[in-house]
N, C-alpha and C positions, 0 to 999 in steps of 0.2 A: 504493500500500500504506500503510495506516497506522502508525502507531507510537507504541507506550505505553510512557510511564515506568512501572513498578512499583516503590513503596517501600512493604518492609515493613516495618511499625510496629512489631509484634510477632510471637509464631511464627505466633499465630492472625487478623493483621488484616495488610492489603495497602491501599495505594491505588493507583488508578491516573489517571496524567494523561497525556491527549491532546497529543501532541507535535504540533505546526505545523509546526516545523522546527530545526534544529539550526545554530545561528548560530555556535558555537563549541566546540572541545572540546579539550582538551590534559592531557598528563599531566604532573603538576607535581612537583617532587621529594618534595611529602608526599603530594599527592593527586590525584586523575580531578576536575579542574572540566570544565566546561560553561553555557555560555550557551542557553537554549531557549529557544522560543517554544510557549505553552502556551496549548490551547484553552481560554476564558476571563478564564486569569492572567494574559495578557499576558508578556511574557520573566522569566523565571525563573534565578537563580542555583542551580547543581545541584554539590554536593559531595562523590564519591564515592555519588553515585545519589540521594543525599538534598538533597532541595527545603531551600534557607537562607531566599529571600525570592522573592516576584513583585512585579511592577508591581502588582499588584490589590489584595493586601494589608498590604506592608512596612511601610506606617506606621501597621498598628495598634501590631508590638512594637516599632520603635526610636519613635516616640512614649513608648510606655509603660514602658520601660526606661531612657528620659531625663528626664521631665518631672517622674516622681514624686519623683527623690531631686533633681532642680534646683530645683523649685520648695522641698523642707523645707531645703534648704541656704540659709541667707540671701547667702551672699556667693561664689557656686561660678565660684570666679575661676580658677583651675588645675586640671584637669581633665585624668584618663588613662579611653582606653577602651582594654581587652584584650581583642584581634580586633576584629571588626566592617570588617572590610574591604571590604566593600562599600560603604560611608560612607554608612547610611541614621543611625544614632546619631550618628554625627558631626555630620550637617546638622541634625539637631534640636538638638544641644548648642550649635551655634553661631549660634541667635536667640534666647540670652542675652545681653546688652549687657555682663553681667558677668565674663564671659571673655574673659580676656586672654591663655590658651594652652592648648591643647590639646592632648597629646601621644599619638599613637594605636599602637599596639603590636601589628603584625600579622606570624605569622610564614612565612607565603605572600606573595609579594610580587606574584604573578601571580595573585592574585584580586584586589588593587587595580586592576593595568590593565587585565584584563577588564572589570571594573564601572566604571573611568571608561571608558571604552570603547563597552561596549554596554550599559548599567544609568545612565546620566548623570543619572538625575535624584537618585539616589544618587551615585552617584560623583562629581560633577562641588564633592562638599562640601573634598575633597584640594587643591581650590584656594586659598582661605582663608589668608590671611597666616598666621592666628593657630595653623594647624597644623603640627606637625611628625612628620610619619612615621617609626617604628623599626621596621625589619624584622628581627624577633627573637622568642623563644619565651618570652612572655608570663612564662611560670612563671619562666623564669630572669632576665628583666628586672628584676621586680620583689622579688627577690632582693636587688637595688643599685638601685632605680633612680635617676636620676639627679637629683631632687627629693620632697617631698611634696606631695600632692595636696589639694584640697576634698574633690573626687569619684572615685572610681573607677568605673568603670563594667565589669560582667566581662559584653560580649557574645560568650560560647563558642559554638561547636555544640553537637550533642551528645555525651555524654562516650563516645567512643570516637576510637581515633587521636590525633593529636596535642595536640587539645581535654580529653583524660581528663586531664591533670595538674591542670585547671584545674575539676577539682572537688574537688580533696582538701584537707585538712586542715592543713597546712602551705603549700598556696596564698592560704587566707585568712587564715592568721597572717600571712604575707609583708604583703598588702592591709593589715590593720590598718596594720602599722607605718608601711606608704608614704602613711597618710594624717597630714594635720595633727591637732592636739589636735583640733579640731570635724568631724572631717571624715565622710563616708558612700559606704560601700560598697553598690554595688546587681548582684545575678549573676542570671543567668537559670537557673532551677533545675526546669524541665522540666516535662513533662504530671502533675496528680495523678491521676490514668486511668491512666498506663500505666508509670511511673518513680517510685513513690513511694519506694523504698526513695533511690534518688535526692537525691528532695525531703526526707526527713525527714535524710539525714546532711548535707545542705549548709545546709539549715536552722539543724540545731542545734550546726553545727561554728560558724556566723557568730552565732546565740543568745548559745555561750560565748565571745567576743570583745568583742560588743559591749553598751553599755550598754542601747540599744534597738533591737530586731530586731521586724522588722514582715514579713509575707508579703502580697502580692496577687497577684490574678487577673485574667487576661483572654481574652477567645475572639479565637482567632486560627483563620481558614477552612484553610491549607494545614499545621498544622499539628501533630499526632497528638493523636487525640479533640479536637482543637480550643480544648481548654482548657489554658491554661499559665499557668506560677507564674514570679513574680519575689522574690528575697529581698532587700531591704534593713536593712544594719545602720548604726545613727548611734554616735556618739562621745557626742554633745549634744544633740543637735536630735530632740523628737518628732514625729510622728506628729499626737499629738493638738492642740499645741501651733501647727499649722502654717495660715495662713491662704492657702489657694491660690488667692485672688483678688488680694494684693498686687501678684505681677507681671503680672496683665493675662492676658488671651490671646496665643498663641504662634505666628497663623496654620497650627493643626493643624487634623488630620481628622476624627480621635480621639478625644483628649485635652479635654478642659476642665477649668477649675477645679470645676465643680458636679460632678465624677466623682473628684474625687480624696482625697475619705475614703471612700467608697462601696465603691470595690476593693479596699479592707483589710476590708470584712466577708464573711466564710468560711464559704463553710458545714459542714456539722456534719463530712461526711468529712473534708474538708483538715482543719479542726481535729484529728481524729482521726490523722490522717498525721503531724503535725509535734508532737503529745503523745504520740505512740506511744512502746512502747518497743523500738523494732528496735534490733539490735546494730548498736551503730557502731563496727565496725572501724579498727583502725588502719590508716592510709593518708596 
């Protein structure tokens, strides 16, 4: 008998993925994980029904949710990521020579061992001297935490459940502060297809914080209409100012330095999404 994952994206759009087999599955005290093996994607992380990463395509977005704000940072020595438990951002973060710690903030502790587990080529980044694991709830970490950063890095899910703090408005106040005088914040801020309202309040909640806020884009196959936004905001450091060939290639997939002003040109709708004037609720 066969077996389909169904994730709906929205009321009116469904995907479905070809289940191989079911490697793992546990109810965890915030959520239904799952380890699959997906006709094509190769094993799959699955978070209350919803596909996080596959073997096939993970490093298009932890490539692109690490390289853009490490590379405009000159010196991104200290480094938090919140969530990202899988440890696909982490391994990309750690073949910077310029890091000398890493502090990752996940508040499921059993999607870590899972993904070092059965996901290694992610997971197996947990090993790394230079990291230190906090199992805690991102929003309230950074409340105190327990240094300032270069980088932050916010890899959420998507904002329902436990992940929904980590798109409001007082979560990115938090972020400024936890960074240094030069420092940069980069969140992943969802499909402009199907979450715009989304993408224009995380947008321009991080707009009014930071000196320089930039959005880019990137096509990601497993995940909803394909197309998805990353917001980053600097202290100092532009955008246009940034030479992304300094540091060299970063043995990615991805990512290169010839693609990284390319992704900040928008087209006419996103611009339209993030100049709009949707009410932004307090939150």
């Amino acid at each position: 008998m066969e077996i389909w994952l169904t994730e709906e994206q929205t009321r009116g759009y469904s995907v479905n993925w070809k289940v191989k087999s079911i490697i793992y599955k546990k109810k965890t005290m915030y959520q239904e994980l799952a380890i699959l093996e997906l006709e094509d994607f190769g094993k799959a992380l699955v978070l209350d029904g919803v596909i996080q990463v596959t073997e096939q395509d993970e490093y298009i977005y932890n490539e692109m949710i690490t390289h853009i704000p490490m590379v405009t940072h000159p010196n991104p020595a200290d480094v938090l990521i919140i969530g990202g438990g899988d440890g696909g951002a982490l391994r990309e973060v750690l073949k910077y020579k310029e890091v000398n710690a890493v502090d990752l903030v996940e508040i499921d502790s059993e999607v870590i061992e899972a993904c070092r587990e059965f996901l290694p080529s992610m997971g197996s980044s947990f090993d790394d001297e230079r990291v230190k694991v906090i199992i805690d709830d991102g929003r309230k970490y950074i409340e105190s935490p327990r240094k300032k950063y270069d980088v932050i890095i916010v890899d959420s899910s998507d904002p329902v459940g436990p992940a929904l703090k980590l798109f409001q408005k007082d979560f990115y106040k938090n972020c400024y502060k936890g960074l240094k005088d030069d420092g940069i914040l980069v969140a992943q801020t969802e499909s402009p297809f199907f979450y715009q309202k989304v993408l224009n309040k995380s947008y321009n909640y991080i707009c009014k914080l930071f000196k320089y806020t930039s959005l880019y884009l990137v096509c990601i196959p497993t995940y909803p209409s394909g197309l998805w936004s990353f917001t980053m905001g600097s202290k100092k450091y532009r955008v246009e100012d940034t030479d992304p060939f300094k540091k060299g290639e970063k043995n990615t997939k991805y990512y290169t330095p010839k693609i990284y002003h390319s992704v900040f040109k928008l087209p006419m709708f996103v611009e339209g999404i993030i100049t709009s004037g949707m009410n932004l609720e307090q939150s």
